[in-house]
N, CA and C atoms as an extended XYZ file, in Angstrom:
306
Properties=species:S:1:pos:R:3:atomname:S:1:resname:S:1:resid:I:1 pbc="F F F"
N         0.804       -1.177        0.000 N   UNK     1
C         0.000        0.000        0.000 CA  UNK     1
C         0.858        1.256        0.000 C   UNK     1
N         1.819        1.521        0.746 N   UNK     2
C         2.998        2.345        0.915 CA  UNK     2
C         3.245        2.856       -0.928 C   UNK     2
N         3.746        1.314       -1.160 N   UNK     3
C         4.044        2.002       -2.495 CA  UNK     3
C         3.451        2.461       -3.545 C   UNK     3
N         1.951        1.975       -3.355 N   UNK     4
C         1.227        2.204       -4.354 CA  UNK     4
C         0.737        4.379       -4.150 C   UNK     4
N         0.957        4.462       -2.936 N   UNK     5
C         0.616        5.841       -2.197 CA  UNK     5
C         1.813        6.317       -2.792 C   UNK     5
N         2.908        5.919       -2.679 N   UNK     6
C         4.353        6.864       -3.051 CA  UNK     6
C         4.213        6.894       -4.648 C   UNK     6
N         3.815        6.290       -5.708 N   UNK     7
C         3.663        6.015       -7.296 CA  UNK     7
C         2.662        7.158       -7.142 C   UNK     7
N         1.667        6.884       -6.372 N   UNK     8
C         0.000        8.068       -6.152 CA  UNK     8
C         1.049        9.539       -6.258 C   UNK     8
N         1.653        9.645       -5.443 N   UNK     9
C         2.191       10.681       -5.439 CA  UNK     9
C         3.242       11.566       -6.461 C   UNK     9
N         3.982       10.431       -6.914 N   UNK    10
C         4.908       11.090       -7.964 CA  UNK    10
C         4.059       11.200       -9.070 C   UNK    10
N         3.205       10.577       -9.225 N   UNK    11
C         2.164       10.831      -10.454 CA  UNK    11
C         1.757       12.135      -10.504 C   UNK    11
N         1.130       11.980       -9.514 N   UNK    12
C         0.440       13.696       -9.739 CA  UNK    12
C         1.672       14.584       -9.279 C   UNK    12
N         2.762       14.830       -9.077 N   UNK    13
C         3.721       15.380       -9.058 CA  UNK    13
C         4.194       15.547      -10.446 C   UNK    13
N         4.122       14.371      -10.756 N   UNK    14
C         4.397       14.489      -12.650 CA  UNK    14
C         3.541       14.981      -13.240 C   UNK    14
N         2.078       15.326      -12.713 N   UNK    15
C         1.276       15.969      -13.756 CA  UNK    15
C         1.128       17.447      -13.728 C   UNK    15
N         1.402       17.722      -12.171 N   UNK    16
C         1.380       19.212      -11.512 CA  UNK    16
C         2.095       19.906      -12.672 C   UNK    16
N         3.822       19.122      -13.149 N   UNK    17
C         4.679       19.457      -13.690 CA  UNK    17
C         4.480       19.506      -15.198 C   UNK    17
N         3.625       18.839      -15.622 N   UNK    18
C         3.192       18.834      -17.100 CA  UNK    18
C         2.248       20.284      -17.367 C   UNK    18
N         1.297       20.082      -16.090 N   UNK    19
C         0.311       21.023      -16.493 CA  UNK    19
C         1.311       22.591      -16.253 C   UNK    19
N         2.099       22.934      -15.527 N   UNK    20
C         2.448       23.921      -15.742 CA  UNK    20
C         3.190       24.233      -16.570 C   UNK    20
N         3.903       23.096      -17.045 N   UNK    21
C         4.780       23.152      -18.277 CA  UNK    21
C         3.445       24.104      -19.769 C   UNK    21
N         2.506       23.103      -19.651 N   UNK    22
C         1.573       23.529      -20.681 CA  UNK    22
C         1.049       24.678      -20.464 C   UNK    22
N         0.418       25.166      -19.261 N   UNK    23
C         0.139       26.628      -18.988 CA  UNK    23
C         1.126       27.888      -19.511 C   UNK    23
N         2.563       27.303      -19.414 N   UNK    24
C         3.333       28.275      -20.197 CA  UNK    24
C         3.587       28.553      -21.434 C   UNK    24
N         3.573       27.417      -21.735 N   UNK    25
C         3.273       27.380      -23.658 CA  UNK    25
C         2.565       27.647      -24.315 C   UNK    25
N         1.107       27.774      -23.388 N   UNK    26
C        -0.103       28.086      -23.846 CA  UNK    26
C        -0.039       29.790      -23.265 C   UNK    26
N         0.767       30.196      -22.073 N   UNK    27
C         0.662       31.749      -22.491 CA  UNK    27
C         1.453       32.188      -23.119 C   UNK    27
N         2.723       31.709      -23.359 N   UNK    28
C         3.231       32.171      -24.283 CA  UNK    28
C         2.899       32.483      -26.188 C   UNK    28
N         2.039       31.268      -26.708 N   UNK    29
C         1.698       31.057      -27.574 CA  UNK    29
C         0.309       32.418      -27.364 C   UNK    29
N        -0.116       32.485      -26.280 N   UNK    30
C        -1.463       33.746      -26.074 CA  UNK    30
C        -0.373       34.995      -26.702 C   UNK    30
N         0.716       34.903      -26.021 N   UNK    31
C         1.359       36.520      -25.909 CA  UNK    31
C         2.127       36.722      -27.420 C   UNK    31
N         2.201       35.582      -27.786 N   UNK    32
C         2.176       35.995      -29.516 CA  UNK    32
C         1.198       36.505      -30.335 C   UNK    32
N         0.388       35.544      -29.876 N   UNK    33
C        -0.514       36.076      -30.935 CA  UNK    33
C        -1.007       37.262      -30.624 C   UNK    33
N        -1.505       38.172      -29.345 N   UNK    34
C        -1.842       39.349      -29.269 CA  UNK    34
C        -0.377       40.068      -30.024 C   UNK    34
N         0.589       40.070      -29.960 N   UNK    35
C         1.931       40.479      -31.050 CA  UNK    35
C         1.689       40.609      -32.255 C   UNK    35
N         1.523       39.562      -32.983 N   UNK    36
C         1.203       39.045      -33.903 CA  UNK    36
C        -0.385       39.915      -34.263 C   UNK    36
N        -1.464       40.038      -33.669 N   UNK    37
C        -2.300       40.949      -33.855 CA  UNK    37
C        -2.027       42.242      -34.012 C   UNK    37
N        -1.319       43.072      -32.895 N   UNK    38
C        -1.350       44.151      -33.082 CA  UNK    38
C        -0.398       44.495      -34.710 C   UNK    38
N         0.533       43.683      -34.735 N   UNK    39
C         1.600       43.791      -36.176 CA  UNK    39
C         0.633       43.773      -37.566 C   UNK    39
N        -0.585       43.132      -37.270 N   UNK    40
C        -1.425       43.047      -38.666 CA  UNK    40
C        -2.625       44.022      -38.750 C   UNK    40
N        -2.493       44.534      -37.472 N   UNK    41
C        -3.351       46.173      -37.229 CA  UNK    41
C        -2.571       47.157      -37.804 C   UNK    41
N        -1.326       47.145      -37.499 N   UNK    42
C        -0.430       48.244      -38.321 CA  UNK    42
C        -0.278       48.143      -39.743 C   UNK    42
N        -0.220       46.343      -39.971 N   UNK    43
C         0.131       46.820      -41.756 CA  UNK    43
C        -1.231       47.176      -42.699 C   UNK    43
N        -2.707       46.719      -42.058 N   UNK    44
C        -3.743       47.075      -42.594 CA  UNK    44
C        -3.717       48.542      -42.428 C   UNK    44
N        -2.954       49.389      -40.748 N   UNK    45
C        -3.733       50.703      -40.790 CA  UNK    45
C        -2.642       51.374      -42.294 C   UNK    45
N        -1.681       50.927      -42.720 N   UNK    46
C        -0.545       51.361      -43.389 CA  UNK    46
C        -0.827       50.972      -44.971 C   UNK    46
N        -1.613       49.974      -45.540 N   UNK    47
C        -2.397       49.835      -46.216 CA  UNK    47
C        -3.528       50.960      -46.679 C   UNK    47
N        -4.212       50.600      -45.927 N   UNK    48
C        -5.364       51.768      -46.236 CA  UNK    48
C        -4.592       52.914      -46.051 C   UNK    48
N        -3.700       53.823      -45.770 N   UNK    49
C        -3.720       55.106      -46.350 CA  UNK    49
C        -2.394       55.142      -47.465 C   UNK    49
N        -1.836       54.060      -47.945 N   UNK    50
C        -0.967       54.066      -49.467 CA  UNK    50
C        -2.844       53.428      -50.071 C   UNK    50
N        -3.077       53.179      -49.734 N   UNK    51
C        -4.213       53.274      -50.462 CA  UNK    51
C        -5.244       54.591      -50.789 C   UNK    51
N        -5.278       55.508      -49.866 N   UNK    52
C        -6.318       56.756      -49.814 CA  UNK    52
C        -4.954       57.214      -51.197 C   UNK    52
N        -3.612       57.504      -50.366 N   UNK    53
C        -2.653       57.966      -51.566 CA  UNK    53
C        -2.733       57.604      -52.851 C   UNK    53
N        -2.788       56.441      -53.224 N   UNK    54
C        -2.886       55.701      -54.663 CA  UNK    54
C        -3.825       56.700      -55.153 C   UNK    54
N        -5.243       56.880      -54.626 N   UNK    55
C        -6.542       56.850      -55.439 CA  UNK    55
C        -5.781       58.264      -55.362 C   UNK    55
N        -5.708       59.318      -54.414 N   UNK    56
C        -5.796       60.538      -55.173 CA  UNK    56
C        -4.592       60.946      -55.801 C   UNK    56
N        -3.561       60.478      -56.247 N   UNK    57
C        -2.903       60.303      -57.041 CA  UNK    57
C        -3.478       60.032      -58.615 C   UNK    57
N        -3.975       59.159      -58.460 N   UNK    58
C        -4.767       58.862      -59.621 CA  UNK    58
C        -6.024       59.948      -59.975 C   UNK    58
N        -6.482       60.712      -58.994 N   UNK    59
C        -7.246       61.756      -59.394 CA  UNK    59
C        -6.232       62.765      -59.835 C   UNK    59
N        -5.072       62.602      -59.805 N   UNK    60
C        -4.521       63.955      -60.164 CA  UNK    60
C        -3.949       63.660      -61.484 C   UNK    60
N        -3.512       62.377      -62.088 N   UNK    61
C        -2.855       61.888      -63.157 CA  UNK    61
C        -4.172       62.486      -63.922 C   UNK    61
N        -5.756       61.825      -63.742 N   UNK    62
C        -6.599       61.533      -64.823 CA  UNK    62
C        -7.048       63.093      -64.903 C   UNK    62
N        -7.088       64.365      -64.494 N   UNK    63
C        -6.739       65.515      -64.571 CA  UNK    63
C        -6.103       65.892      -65.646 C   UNK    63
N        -4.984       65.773      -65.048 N   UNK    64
C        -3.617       65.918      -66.306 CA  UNK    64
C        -4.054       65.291      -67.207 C   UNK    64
N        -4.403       64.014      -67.239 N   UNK    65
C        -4.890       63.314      -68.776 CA  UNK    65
C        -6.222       64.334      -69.253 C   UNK    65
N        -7.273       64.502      -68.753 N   UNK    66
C        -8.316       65.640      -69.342 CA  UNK    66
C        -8.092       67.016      -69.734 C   UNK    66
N        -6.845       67.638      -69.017 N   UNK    67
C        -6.586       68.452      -69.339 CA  UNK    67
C        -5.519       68.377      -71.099 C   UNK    67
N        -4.916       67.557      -71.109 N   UNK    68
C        -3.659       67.122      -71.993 CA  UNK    68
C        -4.698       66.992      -73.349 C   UNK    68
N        -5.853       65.946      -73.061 N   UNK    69
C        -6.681       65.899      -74.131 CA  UNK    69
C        -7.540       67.053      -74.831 C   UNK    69
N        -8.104       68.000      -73.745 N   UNK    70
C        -8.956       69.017      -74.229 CA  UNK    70
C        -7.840       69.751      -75.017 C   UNK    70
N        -6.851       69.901      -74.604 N   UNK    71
C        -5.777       70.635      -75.199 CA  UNK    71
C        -5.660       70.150      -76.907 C   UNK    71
N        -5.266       68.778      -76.845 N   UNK    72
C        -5.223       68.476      -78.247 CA  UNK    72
C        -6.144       68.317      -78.798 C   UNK    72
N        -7.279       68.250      -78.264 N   UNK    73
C        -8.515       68.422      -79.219 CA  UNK    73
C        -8.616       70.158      -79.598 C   UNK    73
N        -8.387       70.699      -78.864 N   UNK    74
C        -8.467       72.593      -79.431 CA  UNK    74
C        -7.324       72.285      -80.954 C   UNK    74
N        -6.088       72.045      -80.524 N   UNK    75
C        -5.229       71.912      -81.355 CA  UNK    75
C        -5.837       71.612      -82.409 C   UNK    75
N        -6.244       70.621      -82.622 N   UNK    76
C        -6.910       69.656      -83.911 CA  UNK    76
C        -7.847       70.599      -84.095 C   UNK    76
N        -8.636       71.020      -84.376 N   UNK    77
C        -9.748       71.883      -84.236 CA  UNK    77
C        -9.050       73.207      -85.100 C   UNK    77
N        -7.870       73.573      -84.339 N   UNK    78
C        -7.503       74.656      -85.253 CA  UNK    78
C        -6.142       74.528      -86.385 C   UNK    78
N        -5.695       73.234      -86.166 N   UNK    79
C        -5.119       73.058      -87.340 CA  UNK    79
C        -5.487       72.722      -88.443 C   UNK    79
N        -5.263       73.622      -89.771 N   UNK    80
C        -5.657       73.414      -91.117 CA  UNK    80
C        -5.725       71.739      -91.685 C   UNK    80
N        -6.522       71.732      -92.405 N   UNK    81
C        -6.888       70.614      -93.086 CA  UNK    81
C        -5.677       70.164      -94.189 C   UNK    81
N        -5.959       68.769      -94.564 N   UNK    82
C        -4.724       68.845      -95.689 CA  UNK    82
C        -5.314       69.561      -96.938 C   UNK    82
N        -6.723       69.851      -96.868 N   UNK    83
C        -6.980       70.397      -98.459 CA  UNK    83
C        -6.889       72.055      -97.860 C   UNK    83
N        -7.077       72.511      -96.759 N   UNK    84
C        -6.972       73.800      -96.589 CA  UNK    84
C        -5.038       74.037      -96.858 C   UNK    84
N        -4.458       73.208      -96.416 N   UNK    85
C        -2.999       73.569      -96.445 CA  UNK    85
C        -2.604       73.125      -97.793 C   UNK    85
N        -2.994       72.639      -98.625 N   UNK    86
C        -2.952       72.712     -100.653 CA  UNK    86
C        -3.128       73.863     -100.878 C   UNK    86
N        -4.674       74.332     -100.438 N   UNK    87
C        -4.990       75.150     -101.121 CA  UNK    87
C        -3.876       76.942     -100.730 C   UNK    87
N        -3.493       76.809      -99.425 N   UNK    88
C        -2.400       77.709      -99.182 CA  UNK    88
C        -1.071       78.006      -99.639 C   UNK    88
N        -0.679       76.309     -100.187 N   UNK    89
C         0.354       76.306     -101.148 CA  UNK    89
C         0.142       76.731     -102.181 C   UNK    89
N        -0.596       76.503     -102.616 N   UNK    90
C        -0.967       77.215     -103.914 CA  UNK    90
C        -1.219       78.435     -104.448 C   UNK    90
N        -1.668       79.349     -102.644 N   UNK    91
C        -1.627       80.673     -102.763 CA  UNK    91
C        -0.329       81.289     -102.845 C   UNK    91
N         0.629       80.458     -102.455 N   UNK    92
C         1.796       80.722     -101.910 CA  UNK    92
C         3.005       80.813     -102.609 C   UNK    92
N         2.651       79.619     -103.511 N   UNK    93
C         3.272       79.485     -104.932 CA  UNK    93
C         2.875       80.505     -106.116 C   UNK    93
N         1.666       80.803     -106.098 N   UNK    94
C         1.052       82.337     -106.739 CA  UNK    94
C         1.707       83.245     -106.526 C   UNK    94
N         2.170       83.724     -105.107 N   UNK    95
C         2.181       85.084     -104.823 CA  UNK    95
C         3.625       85.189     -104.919 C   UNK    95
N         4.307       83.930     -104.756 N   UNK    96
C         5.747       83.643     -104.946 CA  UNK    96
C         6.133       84.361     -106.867 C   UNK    96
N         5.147       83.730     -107.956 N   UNK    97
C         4.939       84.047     -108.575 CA  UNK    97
C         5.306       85.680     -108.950 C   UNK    97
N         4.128       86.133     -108.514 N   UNK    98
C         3.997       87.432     -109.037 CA  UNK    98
C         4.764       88.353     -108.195 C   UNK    98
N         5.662       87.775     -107.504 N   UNK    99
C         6.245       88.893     -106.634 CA  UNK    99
C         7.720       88.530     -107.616 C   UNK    99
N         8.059       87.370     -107.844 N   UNK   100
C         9.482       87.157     -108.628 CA  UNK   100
C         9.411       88.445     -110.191 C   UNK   100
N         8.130       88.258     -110.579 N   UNK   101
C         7.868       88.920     -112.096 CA  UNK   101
C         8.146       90.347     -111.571 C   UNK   101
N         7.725       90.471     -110.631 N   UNK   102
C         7.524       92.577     -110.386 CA  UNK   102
C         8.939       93.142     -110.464 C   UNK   102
């Protein structure tokens, strides 16, 4: 009986020792992951504003692009045609003309 009481005892001596073994691993493994949380709070909060940046960046490019376009559309608009710029050569070659004769 003695011994079966002394085995009784180192047993749960051995388990006292397990379970605290595991209590630490298990807070340690807790105290990561709150780590580990707060680290993926920062790269989302760091995310979203290269993100707010991206977009208005991009409002300022597509600007410049509307502006760049209205521009070359005026351009086009007031540059002569190829039959308007014949027909100028031709004035041009005329006047070339009658200015060589005078």
């Amino acid at each position: 009986m003695v011994v079966v009481r002394y085995l009784d005892n180192v047993y749960w001596l051995y388990m006292d020792q397990v379970m605290k073994m595991l209590r630490a691993v298990i807070n340690g493994q807790s105290s990561m992951k709150q780590e580990l949380l707060g680290e993926i709070g920062k790269v989302r909060k760091d995310v979203a504003d290269h993100r707010k940046e991206t977009e208005l960046g991009f409002k300022q490019v597509n600007k410049r692009i509307d502006k760049l376009g209205s521009d070359l559309a005026y351009l086009e608009d007031d540059a002569p045609t190829r039959e308007e710029h014949d027909q100028l050569d031709k004035r041009v070659t005329k006047l070339e003309h009658q200015f060589a004769s005078a």
